[in-house]
C-alpha atoms as an extended CHARMM CRD file, in Angstrom:
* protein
*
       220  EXT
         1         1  UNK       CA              9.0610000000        7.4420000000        5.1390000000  PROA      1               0.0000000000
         2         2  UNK       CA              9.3550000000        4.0440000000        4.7860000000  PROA      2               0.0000000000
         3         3  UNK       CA             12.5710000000        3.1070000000        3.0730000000  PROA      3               0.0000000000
         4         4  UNK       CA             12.2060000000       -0.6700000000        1.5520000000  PROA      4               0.0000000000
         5         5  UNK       CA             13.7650000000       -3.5810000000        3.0130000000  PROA      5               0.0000000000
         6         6  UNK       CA             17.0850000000       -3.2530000000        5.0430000000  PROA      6               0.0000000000
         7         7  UNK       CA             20.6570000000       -4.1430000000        3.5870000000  PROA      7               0.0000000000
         8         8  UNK       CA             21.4340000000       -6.5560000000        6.4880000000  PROA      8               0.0000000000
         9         9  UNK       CA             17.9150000000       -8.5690000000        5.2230000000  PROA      9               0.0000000000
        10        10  UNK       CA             20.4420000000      -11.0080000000        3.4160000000  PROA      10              0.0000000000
        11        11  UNK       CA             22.3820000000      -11.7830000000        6.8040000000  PROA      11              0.0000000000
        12        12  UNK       CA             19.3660000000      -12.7840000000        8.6870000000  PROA      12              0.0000000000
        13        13  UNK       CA             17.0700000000      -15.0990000000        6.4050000000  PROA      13              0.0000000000
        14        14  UNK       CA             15.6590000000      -17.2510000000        8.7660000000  PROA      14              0.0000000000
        15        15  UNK       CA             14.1670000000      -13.9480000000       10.6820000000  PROA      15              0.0000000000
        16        16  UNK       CA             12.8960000000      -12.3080000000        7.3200000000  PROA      16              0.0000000000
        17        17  UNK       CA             11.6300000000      -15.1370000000        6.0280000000  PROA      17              0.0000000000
        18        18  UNK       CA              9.4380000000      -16.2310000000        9.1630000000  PROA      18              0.0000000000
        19        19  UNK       CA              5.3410000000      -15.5000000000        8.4110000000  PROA      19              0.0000000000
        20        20  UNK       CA              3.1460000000      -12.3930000000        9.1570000000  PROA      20              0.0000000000
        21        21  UNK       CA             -0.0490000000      -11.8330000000        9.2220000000  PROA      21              0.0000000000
        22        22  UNK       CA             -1.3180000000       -9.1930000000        6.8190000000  PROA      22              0.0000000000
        23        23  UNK       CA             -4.9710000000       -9.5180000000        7.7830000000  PROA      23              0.0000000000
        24        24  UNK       CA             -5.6560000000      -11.1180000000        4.5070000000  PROA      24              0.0000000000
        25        25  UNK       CA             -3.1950000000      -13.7830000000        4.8390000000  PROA      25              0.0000000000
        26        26  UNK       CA              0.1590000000      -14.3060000000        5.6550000000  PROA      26              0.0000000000
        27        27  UNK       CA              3.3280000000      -13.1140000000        3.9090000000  PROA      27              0.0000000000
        28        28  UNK       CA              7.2610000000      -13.3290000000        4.9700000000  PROA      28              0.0000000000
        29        29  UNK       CA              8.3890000000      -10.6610000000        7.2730000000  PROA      29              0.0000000000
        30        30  UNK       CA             10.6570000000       -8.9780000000        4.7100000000  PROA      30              0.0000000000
        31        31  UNK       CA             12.8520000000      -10.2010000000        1.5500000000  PROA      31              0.0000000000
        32        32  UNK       CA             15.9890000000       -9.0660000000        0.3330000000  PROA      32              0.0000000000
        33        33  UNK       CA             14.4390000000       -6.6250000000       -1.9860000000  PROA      33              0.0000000000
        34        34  UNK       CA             16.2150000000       -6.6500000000       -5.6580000000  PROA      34              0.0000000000
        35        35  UNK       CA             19.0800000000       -5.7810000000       -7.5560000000  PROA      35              0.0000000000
        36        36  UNK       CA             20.8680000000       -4.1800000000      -10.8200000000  PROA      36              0.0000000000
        37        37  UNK       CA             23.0580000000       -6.4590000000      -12.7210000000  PROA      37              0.0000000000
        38        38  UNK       CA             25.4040000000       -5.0770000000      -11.9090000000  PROA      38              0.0000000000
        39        39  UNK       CA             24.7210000000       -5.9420000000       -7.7840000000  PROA      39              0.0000000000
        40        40  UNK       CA             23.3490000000       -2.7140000000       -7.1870000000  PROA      40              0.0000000000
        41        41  UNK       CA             20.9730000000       -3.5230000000       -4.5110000000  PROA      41              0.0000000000
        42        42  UNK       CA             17.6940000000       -2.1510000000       -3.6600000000  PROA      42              0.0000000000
        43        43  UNK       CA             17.7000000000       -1.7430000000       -0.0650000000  PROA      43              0.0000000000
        44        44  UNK       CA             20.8480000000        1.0740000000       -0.4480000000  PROA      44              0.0000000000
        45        45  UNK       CA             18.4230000000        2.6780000000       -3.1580000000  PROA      45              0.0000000000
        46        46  UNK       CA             15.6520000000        3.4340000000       -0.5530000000  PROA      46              0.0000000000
        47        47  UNK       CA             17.6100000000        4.1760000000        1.9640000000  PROA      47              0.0000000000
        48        48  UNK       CA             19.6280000000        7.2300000000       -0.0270000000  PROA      48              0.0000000000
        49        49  UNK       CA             16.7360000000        8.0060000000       -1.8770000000  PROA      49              0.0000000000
        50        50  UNK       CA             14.8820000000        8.2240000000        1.3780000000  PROA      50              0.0000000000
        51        51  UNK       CA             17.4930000000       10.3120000000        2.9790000000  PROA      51              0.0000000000
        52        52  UNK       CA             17.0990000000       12.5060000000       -0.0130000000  PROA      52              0.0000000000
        53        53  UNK       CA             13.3900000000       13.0440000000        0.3420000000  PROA      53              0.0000000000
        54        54  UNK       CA             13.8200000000       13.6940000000        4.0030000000  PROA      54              0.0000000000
        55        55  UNK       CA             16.0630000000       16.5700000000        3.4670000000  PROA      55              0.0000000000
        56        56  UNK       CA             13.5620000000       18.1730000000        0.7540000000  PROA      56              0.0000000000
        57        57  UNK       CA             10.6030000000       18.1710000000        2.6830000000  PROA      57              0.0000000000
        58        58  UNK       CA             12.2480000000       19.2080000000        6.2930000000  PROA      58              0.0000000000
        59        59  UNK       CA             13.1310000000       22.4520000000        4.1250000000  PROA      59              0.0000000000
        60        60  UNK       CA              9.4900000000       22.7290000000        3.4790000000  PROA      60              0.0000000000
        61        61  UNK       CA              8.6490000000       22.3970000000        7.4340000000  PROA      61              0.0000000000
        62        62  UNK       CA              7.4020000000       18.4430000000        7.5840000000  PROA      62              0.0000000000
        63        63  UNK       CA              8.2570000000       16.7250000000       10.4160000000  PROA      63              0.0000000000
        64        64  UNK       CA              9.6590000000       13.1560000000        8.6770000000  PROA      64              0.0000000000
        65        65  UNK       CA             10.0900000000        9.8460000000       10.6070000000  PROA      65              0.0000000000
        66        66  UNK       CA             11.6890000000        6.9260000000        9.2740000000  PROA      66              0.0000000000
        67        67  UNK       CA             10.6190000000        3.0350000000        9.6700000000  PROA      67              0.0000000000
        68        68  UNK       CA             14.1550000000        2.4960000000       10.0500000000  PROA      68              0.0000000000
        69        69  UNK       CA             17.3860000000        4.0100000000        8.9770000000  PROA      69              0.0000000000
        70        70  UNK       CA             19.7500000000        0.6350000000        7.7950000000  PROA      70              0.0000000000
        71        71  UNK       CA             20.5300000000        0.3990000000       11.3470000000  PROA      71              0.0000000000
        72        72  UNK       CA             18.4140000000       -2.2890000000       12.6020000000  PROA      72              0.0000000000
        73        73  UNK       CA             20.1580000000       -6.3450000000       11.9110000000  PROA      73              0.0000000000
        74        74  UNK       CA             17.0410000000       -7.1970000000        9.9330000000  PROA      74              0.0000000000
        75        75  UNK       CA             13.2840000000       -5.6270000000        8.7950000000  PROA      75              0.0000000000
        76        76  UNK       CA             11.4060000000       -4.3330000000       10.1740000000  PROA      76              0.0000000000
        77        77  UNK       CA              9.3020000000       -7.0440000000        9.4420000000  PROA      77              0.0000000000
        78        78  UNK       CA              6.1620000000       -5.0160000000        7.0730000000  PROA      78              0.0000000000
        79        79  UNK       CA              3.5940000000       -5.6400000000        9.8550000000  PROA      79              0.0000000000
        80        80  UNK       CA              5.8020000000       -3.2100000000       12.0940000000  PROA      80              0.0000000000
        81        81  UNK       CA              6.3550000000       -0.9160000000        9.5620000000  PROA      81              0.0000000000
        82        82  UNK       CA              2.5230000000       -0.1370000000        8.8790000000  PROA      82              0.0000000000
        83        83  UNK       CA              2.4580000000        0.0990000000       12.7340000000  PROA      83              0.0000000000
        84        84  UNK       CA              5.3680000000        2.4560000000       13.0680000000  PROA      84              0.0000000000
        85        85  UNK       CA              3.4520000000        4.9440000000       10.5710000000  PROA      85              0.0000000000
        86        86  UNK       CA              0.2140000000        4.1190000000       12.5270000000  PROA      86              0.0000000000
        87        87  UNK       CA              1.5040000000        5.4080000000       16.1030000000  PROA      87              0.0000000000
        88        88  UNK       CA              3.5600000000        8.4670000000       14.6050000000  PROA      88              0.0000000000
        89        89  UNK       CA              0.2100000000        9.9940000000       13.0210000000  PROA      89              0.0000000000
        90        90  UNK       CA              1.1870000000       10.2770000000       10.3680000000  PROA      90              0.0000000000
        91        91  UNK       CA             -0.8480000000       12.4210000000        7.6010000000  PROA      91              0.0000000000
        92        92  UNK       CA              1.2760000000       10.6480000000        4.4570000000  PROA      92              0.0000000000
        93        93  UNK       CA              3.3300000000        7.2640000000        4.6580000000  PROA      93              0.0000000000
        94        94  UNK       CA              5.5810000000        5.9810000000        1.6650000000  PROA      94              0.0000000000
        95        95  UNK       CA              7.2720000000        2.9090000000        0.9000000000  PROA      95              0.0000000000
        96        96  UNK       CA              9.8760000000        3.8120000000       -1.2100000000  PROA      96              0.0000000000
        97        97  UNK       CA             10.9460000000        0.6680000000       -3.6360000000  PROA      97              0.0000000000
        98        98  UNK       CA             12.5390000000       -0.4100000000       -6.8840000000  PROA      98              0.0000000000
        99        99  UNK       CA             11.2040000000       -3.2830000000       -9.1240000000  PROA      99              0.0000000000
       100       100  UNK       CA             12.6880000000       -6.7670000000      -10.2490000000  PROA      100             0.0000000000
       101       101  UNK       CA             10.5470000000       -7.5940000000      -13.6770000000  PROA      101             0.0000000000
       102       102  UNK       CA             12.4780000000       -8.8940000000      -16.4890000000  PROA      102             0.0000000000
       103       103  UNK       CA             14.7200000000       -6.9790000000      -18.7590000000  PROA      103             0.0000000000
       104       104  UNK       CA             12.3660000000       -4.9830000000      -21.2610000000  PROA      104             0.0000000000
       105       105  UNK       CA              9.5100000000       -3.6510000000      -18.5710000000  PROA      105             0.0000000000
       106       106  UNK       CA             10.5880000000       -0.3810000000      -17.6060000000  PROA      106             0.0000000000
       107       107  UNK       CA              9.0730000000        2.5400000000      -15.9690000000  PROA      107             0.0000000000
       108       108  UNK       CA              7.5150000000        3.5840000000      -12.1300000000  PROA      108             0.0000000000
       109       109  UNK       CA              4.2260000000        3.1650000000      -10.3050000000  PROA      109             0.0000000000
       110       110  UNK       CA              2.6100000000        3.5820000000       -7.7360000000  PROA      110             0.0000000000
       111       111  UNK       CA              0.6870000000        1.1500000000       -5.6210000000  PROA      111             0.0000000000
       112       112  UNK       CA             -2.3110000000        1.9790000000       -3.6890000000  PROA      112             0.0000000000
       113       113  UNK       CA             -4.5100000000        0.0700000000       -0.9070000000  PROA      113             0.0000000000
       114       114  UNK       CA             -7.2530000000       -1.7700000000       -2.0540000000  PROA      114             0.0000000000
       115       115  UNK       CA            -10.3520000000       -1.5680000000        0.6660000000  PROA      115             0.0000000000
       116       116  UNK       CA             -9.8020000000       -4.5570000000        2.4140000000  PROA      116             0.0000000000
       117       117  UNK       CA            -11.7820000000       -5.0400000000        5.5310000000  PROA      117             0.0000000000
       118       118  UNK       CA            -10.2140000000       -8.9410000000        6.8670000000  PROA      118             0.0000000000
       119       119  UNK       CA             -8.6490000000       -9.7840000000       10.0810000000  PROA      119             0.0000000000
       120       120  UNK       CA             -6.6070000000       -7.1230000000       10.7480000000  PROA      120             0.0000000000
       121       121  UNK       CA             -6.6950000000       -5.4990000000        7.7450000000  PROA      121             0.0000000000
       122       122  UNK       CA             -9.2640000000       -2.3170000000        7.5620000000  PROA      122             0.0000000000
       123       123  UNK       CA             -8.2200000000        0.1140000000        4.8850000000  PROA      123             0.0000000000
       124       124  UNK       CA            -11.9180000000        1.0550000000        4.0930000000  PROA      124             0.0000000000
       125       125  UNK       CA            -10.8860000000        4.4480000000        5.7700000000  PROA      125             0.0000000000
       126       126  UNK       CA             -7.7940000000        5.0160000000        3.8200000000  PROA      126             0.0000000000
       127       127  UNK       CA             -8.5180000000        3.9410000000        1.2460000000  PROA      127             0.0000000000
       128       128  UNK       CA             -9.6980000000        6.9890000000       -0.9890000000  PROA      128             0.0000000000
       129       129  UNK       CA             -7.2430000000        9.8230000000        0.5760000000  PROA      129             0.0000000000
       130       130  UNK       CA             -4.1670000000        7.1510000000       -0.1580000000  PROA      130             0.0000000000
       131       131  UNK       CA             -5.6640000000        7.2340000000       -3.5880000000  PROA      131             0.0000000000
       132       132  UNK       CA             -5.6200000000       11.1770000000       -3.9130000000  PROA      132             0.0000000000
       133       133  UNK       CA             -1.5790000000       10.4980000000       -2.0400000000  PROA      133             0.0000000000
       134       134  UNK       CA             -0.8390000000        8.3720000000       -4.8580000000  PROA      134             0.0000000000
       135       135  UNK       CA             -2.2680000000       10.2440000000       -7.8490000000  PROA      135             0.0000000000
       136       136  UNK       CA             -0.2560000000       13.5060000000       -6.4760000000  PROA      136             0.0000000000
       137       137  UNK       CA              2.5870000000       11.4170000000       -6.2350000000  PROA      137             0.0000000000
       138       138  UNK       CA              2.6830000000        9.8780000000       -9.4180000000  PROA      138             0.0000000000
       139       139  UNK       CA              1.8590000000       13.1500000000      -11.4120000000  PROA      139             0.0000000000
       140       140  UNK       CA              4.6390000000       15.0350000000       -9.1210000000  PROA      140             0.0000000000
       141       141  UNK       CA              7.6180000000       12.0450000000       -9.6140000000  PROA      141             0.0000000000
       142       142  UNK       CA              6.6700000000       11.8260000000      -13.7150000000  PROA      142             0.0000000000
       143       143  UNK       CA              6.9710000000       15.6090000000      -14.2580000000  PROA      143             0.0000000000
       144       144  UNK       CA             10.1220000000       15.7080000000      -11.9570000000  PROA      144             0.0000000000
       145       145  UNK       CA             12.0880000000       12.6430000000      -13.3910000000  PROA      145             0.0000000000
       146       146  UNK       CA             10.5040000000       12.0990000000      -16.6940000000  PROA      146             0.0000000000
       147       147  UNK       CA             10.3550000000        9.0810000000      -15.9600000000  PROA      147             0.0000000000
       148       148  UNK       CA              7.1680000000        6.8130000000      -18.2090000000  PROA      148             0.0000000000
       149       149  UNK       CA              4.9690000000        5.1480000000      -16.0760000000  PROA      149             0.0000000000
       150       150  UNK       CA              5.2090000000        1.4520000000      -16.1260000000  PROA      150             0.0000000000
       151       151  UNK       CA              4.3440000000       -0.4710000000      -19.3230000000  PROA      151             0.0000000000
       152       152  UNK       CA              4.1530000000       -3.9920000000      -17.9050000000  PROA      152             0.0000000000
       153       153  UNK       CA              0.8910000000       -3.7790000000      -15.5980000000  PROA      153             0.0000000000
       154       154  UNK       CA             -2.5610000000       -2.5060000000      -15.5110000000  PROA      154             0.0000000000
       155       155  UNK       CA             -3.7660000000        0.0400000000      -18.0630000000  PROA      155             0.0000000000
       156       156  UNK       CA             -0.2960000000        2.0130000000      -18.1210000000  PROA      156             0.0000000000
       157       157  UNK       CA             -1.5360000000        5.0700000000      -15.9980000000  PROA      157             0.0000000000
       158       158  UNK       CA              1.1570000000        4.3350000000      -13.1770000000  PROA      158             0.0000000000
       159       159  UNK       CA             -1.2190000000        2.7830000000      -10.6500000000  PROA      159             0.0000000000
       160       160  UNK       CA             -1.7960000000       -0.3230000000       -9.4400000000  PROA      160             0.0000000000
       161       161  UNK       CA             -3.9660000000       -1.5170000000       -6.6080000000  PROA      161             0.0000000000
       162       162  UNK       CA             -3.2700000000       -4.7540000000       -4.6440000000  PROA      162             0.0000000000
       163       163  UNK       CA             -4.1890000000       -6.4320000000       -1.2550000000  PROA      163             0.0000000000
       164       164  UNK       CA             -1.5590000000       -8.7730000000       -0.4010000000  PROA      164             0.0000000000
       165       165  UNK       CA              0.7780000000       -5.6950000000        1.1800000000  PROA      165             0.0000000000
       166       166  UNK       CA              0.9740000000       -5.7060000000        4.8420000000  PROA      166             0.0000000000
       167       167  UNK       CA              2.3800000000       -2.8230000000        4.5770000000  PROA      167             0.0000000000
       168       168  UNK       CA             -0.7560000000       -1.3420000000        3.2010000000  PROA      168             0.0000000000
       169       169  UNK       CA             -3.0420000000       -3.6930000000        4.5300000000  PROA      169             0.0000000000
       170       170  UNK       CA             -2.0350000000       -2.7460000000        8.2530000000  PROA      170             0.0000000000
       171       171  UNK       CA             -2.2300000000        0.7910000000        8.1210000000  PROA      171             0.0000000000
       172       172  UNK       CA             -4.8200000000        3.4150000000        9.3160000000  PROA      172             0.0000000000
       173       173  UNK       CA             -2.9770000000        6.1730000000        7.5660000000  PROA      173             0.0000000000
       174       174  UNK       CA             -2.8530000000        7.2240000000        4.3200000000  PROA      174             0.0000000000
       175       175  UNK       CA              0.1740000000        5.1780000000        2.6580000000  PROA      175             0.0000000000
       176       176  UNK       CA              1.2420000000        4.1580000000       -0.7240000000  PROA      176             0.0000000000
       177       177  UNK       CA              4.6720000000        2.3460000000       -2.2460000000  PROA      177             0.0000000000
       178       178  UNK       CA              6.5290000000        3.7300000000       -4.7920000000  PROA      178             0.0000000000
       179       179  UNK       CA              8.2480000000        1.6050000000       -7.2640000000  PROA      179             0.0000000000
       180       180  UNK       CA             10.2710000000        4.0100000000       -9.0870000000  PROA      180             0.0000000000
       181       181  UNK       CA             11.7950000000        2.1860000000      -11.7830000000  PROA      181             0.0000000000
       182       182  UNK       CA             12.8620000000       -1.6360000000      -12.6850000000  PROA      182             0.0000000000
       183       183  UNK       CA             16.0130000000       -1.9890000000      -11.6180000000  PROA      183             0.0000000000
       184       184  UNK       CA             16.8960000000       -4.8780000000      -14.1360000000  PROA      184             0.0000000000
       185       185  UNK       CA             16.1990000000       -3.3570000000      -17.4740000000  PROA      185             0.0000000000
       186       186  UNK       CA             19.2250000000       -1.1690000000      -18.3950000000  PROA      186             0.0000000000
       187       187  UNK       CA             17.7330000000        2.3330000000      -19.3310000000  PROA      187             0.0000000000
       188       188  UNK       CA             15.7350000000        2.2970000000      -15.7590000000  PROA      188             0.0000000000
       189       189  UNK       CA             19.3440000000        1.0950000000      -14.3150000000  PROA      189             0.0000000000
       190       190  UNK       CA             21.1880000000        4.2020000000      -15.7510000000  PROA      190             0.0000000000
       191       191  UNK       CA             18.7890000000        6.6630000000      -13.9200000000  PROA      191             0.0000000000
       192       192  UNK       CA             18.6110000000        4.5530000000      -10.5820000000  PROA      192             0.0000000000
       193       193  UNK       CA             22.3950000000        4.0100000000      -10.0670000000  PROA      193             0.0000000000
       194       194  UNK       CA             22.6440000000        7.7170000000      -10.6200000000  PROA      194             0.0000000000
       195       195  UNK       CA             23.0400000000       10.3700000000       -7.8880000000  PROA      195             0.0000000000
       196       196  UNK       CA             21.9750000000       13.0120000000       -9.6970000000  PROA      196             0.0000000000
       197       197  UNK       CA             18.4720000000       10.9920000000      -10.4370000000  PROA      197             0.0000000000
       198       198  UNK       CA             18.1860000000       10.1630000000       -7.5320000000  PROA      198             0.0000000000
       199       199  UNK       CA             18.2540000000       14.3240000000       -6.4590000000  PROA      199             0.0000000000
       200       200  UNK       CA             15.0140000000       14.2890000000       -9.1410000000  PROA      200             0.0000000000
       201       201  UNK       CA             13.5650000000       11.4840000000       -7.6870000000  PROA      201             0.0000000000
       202       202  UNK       CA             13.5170000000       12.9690000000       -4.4610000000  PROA      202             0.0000000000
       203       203  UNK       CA             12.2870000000       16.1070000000       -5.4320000000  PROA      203             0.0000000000
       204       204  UNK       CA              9.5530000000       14.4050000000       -7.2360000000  PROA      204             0.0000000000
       205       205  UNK       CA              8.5410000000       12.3100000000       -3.9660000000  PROA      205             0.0000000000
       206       206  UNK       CA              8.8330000000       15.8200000000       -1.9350000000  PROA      206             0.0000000000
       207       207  UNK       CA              6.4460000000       17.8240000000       -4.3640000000  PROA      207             0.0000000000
       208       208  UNK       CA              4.0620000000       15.0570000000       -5.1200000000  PROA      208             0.0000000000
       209       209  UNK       CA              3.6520000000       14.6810000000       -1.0040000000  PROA      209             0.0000000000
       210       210  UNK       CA              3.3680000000       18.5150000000       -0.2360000000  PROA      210             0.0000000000
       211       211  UNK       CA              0.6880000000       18.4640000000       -2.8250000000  PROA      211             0.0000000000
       212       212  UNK       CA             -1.3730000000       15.9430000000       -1.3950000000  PROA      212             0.0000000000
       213       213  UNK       CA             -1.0790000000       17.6700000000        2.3840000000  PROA      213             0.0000000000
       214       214  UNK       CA             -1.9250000000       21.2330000000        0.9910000000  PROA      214             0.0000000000
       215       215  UNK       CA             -4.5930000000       19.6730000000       -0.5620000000  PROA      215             0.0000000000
       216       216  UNK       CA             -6.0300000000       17.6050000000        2.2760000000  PROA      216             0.0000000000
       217       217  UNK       CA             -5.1210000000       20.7050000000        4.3480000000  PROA      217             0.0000000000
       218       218  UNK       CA             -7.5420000000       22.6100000000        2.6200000000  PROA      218             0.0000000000
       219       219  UNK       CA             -9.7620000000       20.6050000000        3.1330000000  PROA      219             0.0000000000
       220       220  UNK       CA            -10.3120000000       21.0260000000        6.5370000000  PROA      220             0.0000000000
């Protein structure tokens, strides 16, 4: 579990803003993340919403490790997070995350690796089983939530597929981000600011993962 950004990110700018390598170029260690209008911020999002998760699927019997738990003065930058999930094992990795687009674009997704094979990037392996993560996930998070997928990229099915993530880039398990909603359009506001949400959200994120590792189970 990978909850995005940190809240002490907008102490330390110099050290978040310094350049990693994602294998397919460089990006900044970390950012701030975003924010509601109203100065909700991001990074406390992931972190409860993360907490949340954590305490769903430990009921089921997972074994869930964090990247960090707001404790750390900064990060971790994303190379180290895609590293952290790399030495724990782990069968499923999620970045949990809100969106910034402008007021209007509303709705979740899902973002999956694209097989990249550059540097130190090699997701060729990953590549299709965080696709089968991510298509559990959204299905699981939609029917939990109710939440539309988002209407402001790609073909409006909830995925998206990218390779400028270091998160994703870097790691050699199966991993995906979740953006659950856009955190500057009002209506996606209302459900993120809200505890109660949030308690769907997480149940969402729980049943979409358990889904994916009885399925991958089965497989073996």
């Amino acid at each position: 579990m990978d909850p995005g950004h940190n809240p002490h990110n907008r102490d330390q700018p110099g050290a978040i803003s310094r350049p990693v390598d994602i294998g397919t170029g460089k990006k900044e260690c970390d950012t701030t993340g975003t924010a509601t209008n109203s100065g909700y911020p991001e990074a406390e999002f992931t972190l409860d919403l993360a907490h949340r998760v954590r305490t769903q699927l430990r009921e089921r019997g997972a074994t869930v490790r964090f990247t960090h738990d707001g404790d750390e003065p900064y990060g971790p930058c994303v190379d180290e997070r895609a590293e952290k999930g790399n030495q724990a094992q782990a069968d499923a990795a999620i970045s949990l995350h809100a969106d910034g687009a402008p007021s209007g674009s509303r709705g979740f997704h899902v973002i999956l690796p694209a097989s990249v094979h550059k540097g130190a990037a090699d997701t060729r392996k990953i590549a299709d089983p965080s696709r089968r993560l991510g298509k559990e996930l959204r299905d699981a998070f939609r029917e939990a939530t109710g939440e539309p997928p988002a209407n402001y990229l790609g073909d409006g099915n909830g995925l998206d597929t990218r390779d400028d993530l270091g998160g994703l880039n870097l790691s050699r398990v199966p991993k995906v981000f979740l953006e659950c909603g856009n955190m500057r359009d009002r209506r996606d506001a209302a459900h993120l600011t809200s505890a109660k949400w949030r308690e769907k959200a997480a149940r969402g994120v729980a049943d979409g993962i358990t889904a994916f590792l009885a399925a991958e189970g089965g497989k073996s």
